[in-house]
Structures are given as C-alpha cells and as structure tokens.
PDBQT receptor file of N, H, CA, C and O in Angstrom, charges set to zero:
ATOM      1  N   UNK A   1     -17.671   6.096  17.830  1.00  0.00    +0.000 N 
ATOM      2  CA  UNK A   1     -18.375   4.909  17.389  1.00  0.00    +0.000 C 
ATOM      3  C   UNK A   1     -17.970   3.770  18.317  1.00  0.00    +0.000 C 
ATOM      4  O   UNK A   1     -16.820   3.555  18.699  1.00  0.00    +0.000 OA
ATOM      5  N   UNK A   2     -18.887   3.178  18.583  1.00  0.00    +0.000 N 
ATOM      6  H   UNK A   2     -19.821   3.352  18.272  1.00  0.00    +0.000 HD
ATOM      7  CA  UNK A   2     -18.643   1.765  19.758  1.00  0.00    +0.000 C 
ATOM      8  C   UNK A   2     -18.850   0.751  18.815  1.00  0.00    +0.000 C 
ATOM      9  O   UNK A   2     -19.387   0.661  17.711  1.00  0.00    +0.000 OA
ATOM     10  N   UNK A   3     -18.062  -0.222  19.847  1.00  0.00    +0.000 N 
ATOM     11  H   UNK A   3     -17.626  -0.148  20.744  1.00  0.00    +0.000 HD
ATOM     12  CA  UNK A   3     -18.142  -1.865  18.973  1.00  0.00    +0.000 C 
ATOM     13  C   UNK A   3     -19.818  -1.984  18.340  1.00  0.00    +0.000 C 
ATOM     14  O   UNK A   3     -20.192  -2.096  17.173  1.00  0.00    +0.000 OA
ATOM     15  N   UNK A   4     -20.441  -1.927  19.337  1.00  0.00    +0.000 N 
ATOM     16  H   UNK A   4     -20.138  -1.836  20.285  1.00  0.00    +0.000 HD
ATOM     17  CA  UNK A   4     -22.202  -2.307  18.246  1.00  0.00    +0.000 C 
ATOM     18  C   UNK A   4     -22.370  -1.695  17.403  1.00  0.00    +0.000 C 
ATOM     19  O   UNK A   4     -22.963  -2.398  16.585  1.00  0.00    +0.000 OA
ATOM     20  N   UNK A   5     -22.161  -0.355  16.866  1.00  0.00    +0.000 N 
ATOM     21  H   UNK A   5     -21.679   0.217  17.530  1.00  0.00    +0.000 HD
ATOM     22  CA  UNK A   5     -22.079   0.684  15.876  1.00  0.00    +0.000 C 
ATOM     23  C   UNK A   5     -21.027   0.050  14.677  1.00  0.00    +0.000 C 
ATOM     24  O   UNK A   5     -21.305   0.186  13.486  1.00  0.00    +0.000 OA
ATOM     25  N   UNK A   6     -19.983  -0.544  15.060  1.00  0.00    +0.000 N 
ATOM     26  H   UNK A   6     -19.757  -0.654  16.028  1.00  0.00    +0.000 HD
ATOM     27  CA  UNK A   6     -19.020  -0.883  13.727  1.00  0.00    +0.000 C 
ATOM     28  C   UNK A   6     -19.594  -1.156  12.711  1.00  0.00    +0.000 C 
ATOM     29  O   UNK A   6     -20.568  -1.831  13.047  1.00  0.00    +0.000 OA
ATOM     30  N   UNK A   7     -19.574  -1.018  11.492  1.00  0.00    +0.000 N 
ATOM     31  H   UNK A   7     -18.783  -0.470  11.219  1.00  0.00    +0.000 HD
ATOM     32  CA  UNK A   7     -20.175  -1.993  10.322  1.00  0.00    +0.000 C 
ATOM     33  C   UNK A   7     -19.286  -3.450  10.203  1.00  0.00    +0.000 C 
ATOM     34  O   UNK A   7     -18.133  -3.529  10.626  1.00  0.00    +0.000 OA
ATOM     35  N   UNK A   8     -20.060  -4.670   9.511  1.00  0.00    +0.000 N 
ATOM     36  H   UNK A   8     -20.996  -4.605   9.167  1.00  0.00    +0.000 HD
ATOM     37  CA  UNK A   8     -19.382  -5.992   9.870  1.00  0.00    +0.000 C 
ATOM     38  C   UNK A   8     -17.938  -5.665   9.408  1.00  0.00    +0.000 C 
ATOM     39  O   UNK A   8     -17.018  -6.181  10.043  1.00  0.00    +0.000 OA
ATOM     40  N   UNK A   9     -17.616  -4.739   8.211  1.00  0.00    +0.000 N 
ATOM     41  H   UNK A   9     -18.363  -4.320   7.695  1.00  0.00    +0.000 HD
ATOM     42  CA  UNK A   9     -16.553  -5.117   7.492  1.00  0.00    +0.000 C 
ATOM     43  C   UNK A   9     -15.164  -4.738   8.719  1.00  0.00    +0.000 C 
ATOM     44  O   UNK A   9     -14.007  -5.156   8.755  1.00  0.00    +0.000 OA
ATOM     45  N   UNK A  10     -15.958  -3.728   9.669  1.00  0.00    +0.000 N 
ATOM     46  H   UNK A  10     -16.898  -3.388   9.639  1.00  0.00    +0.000 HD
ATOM     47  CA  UNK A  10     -14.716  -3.270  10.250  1.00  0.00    +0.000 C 
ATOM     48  C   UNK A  10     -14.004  -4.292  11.008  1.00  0.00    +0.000 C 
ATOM     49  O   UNK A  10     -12.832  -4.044  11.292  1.00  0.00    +0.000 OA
ATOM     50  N   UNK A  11     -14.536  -5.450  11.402  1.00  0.00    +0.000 N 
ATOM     51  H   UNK A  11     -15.488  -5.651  11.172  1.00  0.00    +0.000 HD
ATOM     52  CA  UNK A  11     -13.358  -7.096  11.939  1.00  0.00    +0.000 C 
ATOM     53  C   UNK A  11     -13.130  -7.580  11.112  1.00  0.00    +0.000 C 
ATOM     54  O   UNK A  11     -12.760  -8.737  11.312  1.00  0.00    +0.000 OA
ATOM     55  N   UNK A  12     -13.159  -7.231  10.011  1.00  0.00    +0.000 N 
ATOM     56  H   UNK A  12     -13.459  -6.291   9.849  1.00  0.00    +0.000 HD
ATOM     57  CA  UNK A  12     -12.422  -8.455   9.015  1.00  0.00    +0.000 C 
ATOM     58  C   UNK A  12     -11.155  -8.191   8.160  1.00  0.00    +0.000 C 
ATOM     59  O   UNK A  12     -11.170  -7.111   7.570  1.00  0.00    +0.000 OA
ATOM     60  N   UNK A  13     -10.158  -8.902   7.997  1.00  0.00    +0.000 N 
ATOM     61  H   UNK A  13     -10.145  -9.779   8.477  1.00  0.00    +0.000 HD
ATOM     62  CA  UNK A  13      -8.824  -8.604   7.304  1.00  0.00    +0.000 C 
ATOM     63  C   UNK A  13      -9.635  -8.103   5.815  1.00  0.00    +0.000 C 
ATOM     64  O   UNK A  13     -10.787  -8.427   5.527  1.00  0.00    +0.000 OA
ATOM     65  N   UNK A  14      -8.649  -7.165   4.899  1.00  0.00    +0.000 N 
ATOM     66  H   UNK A  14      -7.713  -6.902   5.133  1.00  0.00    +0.000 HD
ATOM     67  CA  UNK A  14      -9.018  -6.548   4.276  1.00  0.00    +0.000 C 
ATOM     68  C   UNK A  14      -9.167  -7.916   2.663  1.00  0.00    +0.000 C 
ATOM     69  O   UNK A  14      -9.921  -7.626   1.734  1.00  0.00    +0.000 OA
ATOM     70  N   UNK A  15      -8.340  -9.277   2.634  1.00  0.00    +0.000 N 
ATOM     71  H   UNK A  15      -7.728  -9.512   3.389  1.00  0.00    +0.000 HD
ATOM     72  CA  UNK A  15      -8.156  -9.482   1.802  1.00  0.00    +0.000 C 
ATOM     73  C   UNK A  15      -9.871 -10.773   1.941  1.00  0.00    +0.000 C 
ATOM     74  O   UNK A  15     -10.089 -11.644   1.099  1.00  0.00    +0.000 OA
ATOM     75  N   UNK A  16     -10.751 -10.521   3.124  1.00  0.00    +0.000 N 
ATOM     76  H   UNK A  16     -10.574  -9.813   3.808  1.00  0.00    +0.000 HD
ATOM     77  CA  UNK A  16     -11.986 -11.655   3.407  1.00  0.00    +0.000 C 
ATOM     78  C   UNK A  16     -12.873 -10.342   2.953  1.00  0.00    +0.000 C 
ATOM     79  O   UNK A  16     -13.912 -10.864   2.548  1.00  0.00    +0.000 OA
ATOM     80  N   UNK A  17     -12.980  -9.302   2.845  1.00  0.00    +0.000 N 
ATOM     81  H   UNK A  17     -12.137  -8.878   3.175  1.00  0.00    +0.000 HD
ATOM     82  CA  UNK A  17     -13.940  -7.965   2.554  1.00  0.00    +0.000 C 
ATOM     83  C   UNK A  17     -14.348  -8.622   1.498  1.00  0.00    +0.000 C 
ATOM     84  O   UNK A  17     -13.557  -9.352   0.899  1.00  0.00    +0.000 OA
ATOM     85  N   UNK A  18     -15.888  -8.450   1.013  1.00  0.00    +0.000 N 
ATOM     86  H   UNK A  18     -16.530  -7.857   1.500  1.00  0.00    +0.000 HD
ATOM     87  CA  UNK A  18     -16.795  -8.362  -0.498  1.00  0.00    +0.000 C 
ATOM     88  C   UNK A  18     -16.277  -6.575  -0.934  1.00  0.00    +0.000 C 
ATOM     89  O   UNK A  18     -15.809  -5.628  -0.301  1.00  0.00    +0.000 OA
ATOM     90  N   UNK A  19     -16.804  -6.907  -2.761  1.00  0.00    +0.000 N 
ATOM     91  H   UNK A  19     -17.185  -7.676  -3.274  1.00  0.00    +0.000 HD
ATOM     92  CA  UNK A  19     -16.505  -5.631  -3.148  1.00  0.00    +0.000 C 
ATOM     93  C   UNK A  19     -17.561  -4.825  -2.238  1.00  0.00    +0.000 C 
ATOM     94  O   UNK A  19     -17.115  -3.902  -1.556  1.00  0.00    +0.000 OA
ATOM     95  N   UNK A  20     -18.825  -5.097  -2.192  1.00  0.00    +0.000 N 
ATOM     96  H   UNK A  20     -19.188  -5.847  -2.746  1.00  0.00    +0.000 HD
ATOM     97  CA  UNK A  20     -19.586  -4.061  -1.763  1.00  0.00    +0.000 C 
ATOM     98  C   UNK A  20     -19.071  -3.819  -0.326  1.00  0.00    +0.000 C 
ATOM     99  O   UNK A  20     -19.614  -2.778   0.042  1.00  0.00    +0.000 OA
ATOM    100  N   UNK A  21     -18.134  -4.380   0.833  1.00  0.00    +0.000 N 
ATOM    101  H   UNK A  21     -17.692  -5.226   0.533  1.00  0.00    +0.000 HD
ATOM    102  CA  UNK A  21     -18.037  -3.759   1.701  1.00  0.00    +0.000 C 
ATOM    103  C   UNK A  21     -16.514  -2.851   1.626  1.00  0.00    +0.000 C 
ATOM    104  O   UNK A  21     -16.229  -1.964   2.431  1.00  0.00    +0.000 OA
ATOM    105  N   UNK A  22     -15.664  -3.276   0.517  1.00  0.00    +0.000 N 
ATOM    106  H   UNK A  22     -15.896  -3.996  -0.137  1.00  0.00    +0.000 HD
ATOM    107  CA  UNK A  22     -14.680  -2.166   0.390  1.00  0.00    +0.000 C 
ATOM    108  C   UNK A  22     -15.207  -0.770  -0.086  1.00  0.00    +0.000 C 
ATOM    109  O   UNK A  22     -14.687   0.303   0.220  1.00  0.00    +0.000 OA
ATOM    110  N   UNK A  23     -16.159  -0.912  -0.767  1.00  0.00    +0.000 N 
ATOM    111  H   UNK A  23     -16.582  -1.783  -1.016  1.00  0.00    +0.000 HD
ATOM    112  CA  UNK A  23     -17.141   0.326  -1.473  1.00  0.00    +0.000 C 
ATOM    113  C   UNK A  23     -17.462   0.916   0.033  1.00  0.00    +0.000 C 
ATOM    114  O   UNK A  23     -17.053   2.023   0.385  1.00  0.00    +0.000 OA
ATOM    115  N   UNK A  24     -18.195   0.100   0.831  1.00  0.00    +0.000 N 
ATOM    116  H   UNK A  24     -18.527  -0.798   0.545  1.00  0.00    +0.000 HD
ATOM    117  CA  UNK A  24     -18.345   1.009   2.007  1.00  0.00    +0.000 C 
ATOM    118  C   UNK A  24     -17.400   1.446   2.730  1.00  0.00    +0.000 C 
ATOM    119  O   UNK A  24     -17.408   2.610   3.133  1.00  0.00    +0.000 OA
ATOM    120  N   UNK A  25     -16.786   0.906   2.912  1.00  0.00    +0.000 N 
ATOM    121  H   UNK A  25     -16.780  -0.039   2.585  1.00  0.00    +0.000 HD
ATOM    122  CA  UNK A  25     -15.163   1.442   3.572  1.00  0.00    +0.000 C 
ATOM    123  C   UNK A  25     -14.914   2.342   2.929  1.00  0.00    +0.000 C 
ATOM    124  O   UNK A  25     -15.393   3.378   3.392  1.00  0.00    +0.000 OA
ATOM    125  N   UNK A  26     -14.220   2.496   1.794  1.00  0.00    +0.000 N 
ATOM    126  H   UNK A  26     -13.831   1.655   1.418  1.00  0.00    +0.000 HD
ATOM    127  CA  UNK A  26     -13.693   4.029   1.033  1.00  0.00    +0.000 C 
ATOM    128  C   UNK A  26     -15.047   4.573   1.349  1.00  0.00    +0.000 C 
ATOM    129  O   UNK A  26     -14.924   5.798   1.347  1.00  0.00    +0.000 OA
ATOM    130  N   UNK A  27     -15.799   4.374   1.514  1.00  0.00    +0.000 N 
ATOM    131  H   UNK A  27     -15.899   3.379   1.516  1.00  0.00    +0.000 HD
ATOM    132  CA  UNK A  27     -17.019   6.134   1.508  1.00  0.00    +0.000 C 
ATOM    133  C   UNK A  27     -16.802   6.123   2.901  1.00  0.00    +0.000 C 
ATOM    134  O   UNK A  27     -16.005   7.052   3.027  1.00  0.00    +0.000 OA
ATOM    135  N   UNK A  28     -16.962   5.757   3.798  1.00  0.00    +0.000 N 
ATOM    136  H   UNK A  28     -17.609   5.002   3.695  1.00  0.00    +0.000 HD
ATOM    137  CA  UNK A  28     -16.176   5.811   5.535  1.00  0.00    +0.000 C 
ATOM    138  C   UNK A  28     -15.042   6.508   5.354  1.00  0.00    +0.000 C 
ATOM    139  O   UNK A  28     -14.945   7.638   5.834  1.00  0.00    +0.000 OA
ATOM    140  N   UNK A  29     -14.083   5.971   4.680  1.00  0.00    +0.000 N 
ATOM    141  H   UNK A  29     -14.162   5.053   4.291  1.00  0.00    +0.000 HD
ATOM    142  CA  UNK A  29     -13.016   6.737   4.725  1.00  0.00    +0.000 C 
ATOM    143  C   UNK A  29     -12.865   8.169   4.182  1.00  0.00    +0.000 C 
ATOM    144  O   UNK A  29     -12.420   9.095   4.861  1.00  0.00    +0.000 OA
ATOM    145  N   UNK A  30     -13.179   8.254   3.195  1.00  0.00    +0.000 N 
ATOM    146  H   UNK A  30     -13.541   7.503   2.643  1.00  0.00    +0.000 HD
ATOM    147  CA  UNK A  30     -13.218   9.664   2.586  1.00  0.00    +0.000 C 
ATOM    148  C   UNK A  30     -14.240  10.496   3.064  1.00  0.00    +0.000 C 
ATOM    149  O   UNK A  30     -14.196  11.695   2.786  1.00  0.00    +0.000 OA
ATOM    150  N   UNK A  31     -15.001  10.117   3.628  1.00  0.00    +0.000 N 
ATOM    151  H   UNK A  31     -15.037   9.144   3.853  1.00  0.00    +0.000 HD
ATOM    152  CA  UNK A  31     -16.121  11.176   4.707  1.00  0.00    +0.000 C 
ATOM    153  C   UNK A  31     -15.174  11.562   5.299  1.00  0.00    +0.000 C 
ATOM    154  O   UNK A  31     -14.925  12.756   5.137  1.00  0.00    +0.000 OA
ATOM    155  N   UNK A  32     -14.237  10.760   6.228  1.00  0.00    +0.000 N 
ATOM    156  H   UNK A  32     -14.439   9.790   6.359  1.00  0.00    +0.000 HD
ATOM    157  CA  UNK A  32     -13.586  11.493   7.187  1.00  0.00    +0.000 C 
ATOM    158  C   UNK A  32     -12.235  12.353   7.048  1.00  0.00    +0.000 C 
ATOM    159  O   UNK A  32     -11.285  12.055   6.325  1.00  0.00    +0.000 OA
ATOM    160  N   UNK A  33     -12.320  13.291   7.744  1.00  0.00    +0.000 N 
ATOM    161  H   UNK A  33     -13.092  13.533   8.331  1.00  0.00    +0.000 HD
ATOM    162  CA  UNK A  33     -11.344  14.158   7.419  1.00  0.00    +0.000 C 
ATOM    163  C   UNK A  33      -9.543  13.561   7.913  1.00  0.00    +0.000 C 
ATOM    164  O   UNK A  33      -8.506  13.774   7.284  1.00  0.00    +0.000 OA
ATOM    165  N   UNK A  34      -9.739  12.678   9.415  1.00  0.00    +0.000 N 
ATOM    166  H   UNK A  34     -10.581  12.505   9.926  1.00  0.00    +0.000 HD
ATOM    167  CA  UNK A  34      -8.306  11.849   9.521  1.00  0.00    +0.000 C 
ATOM    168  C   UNK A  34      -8.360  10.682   9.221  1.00  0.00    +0.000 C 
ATOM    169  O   UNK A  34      -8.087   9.680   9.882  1.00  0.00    +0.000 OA
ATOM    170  N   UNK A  35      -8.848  10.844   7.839  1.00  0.00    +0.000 N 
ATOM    171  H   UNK A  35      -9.070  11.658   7.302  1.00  0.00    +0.000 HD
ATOM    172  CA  UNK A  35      -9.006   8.806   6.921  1.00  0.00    +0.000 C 
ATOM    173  C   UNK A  35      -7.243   8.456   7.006  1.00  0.00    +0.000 C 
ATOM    174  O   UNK A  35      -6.270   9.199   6.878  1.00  0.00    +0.000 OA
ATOM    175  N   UNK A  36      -7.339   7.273   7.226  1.00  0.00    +0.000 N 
ATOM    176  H   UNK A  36      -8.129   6.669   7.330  1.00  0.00    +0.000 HD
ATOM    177  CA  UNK A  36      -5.763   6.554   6.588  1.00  0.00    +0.000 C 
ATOM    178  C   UNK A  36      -5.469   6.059   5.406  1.00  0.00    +0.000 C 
ATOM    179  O   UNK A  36      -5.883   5.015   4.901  1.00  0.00    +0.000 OA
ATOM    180  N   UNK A  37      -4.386   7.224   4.773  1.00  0.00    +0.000 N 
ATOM    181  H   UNK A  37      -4.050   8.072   5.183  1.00  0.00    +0.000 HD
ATOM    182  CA  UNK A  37      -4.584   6.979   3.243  1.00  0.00    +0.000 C 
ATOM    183  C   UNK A  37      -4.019   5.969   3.299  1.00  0.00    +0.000 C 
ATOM    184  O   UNK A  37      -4.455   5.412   2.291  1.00  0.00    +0.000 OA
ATOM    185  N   UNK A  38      -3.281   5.230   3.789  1.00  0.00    +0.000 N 
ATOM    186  H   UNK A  38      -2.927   5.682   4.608  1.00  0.00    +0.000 HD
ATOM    187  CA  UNK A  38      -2.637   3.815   3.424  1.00  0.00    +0.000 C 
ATOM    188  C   UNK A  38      -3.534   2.964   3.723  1.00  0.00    +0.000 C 
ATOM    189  O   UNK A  38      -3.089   1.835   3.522  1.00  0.00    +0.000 OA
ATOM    190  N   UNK A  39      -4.728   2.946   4.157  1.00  0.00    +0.000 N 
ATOM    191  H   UNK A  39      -5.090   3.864   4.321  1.00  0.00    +0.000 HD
ATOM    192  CA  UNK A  39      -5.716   1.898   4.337  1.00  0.00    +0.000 C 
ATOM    193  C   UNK A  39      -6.871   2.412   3.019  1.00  0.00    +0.000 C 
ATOM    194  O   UNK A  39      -7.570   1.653   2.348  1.00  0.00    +0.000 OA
ATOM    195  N   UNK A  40      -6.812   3.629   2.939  1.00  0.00    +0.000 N 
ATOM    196  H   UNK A  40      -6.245   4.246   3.485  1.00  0.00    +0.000 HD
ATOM    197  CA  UNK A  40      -7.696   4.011   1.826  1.00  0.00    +0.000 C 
ATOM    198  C   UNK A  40      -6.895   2.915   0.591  1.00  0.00    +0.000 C 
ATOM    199  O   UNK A  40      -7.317   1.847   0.148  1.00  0.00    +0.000 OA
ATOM    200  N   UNK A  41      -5.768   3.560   0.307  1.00  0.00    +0.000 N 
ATOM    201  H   UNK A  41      -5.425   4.428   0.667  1.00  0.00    +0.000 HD
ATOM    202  CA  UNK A  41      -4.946   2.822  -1.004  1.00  0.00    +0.000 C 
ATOM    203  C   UNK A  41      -4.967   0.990  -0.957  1.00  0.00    +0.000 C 
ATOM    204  O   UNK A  41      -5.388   0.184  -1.787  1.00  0.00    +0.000 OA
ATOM    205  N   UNK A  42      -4.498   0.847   0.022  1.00  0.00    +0.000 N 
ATOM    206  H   UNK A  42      -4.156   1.501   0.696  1.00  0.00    +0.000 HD
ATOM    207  CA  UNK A  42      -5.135  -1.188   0.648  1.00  0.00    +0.000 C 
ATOM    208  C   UNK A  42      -6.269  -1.394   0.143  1.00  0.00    +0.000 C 
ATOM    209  O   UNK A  42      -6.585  -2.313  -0.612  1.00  0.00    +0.000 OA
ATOM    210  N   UNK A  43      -7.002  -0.431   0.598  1.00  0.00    +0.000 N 
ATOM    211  H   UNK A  43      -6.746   0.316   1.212  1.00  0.00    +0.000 HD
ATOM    212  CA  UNK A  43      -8.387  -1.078   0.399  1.00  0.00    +0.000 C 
ATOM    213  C   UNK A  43      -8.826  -0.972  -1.347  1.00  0.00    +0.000 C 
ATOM    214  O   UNK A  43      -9.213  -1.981  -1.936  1.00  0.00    +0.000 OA
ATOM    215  N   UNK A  44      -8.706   0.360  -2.043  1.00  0.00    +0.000 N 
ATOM    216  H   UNK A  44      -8.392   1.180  -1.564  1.00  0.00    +0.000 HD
ATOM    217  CA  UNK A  44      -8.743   0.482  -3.486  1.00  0.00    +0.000 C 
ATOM    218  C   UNK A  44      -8.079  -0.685  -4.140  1.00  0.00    +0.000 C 
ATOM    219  O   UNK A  44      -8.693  -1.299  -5.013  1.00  0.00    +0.000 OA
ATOM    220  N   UNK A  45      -6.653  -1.105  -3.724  1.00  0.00    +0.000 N 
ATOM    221  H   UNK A  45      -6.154  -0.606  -3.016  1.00  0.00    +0.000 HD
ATOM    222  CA  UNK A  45      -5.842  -1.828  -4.791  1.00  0.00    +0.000 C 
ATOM    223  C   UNK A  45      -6.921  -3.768  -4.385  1.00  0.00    +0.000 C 
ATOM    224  O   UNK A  45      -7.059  -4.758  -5.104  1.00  0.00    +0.000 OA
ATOM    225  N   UNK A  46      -7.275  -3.552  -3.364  1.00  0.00    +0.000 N 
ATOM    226  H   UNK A  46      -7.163  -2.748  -2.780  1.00  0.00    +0.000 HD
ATOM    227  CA  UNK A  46      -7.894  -4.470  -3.444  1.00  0.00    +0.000 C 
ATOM    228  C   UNK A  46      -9.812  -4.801  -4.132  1.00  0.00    +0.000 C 
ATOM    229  O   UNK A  46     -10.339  -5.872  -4.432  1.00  0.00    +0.000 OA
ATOM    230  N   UNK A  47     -10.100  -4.085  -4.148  1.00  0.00    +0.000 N 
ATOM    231  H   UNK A  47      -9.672  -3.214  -3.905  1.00  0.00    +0.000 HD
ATOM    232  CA  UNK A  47     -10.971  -3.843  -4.743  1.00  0.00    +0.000 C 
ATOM    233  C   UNK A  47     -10.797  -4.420  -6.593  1.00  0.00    +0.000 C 
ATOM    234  O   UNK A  47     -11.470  -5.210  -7.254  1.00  0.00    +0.000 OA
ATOM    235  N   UNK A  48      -9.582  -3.586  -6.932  1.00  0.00    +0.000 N 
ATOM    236  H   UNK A  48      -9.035  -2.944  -6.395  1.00  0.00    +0.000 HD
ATOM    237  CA  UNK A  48      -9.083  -3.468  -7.926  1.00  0.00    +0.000 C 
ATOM    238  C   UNK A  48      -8.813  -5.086  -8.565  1.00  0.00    +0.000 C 
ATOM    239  O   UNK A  48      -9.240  -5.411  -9.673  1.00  0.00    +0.000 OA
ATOM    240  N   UNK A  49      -8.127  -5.910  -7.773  1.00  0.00    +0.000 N 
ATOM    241  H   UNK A  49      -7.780  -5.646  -6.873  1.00  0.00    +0.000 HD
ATOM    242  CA  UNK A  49      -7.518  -7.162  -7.872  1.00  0.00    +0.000 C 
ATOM    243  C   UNK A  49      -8.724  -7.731  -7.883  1.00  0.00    +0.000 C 
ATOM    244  O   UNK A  49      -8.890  -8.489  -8.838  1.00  0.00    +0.000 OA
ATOM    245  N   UNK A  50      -9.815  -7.603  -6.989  1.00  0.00    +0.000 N 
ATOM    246  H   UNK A  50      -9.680  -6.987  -6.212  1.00  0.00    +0.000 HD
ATOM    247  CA  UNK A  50     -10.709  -8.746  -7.062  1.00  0.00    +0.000 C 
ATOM    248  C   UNK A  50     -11.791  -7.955  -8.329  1.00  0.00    +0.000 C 
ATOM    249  O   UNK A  50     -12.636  -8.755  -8.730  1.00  0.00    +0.000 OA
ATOM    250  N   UNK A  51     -11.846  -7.153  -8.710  1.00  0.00    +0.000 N 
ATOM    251  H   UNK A  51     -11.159  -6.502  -8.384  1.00  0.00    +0.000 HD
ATOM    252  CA  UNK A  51     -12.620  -6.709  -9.880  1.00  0.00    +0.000 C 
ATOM    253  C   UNK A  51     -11.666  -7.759 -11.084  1.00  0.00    +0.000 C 
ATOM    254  O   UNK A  51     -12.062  -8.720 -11.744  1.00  0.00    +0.000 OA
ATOM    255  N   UNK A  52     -10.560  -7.235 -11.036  1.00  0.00    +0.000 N 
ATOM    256  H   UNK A  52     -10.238  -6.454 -10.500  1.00  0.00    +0.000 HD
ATOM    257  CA  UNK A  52      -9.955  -8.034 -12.392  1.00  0.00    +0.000 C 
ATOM    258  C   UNK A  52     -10.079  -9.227 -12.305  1.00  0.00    +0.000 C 
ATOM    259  O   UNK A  52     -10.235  -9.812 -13.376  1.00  0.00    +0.000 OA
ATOM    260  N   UNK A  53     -10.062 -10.162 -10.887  1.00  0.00    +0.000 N 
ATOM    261  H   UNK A  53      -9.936  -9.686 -10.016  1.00  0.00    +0.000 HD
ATOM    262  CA  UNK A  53      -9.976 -11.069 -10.855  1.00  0.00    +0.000 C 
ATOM    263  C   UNK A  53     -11.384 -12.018 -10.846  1.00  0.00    +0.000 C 
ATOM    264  O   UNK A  53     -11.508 -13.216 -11.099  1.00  0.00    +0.000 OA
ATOM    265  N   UNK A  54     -12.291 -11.107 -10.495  1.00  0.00    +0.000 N 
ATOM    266  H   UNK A  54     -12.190 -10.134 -10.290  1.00  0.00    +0.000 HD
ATOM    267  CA  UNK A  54     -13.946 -11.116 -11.475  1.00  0.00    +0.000 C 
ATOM    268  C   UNK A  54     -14.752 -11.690 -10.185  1.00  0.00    +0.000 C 
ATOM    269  O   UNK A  54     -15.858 -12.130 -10.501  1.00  0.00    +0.000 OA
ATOM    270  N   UNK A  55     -14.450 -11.780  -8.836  1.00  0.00    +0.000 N 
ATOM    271  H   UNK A  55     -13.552 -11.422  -8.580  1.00  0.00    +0.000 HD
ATOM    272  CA  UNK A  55     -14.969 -11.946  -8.103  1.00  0.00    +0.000 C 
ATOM    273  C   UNK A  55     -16.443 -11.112  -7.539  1.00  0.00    +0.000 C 
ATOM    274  O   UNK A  55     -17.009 -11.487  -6.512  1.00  0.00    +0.000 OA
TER     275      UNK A  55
C-alpha cells in the first residue's frame, strides 16, 4: 500500500481518530494476518473510552 492508498485515519494519532475510523482500523487490522495486537488493543480501549465518554 502507498501513501495515496492510506485511508485518512492512517496519519493521525490514535487519540484525534472518530469512532467510525477506529471501526475501520480494527477491520484493517484483523484482516491482516501480521496485525499489531498492541495497536489492535490501543485502538479498542480507545474506542471504548470515547463510547463511554459519549462522543
């Protein structure tokens, strides 16, 4: 994948992401077979925080 191919979310720190682009990220990630579970788990717990936090 080349820079024009990235989706927007892939330049942005994980805590400026919308829910709908962490949603896309975990399905990026879990498609792939060498996903980074510590960016998978980053990205869930954040998801998580801004759900509770009602954003």
């Amino acid at each position: 994948m080349n820079v024009q191919q990235r989706p927007a979310w892939a330049g942005k720190p994980i805590v400026r992401l919308t829910a709908d682009e962490i949603t896309e990220a975990l399905a990026f990630l879990t498609a792939r077979e060498d996903a980074d579970d510590i960016l998978s788990r980053a990205l869930a717990k954040q998801l998580a925080d801004q759900t509770a936090a009602g954003s």
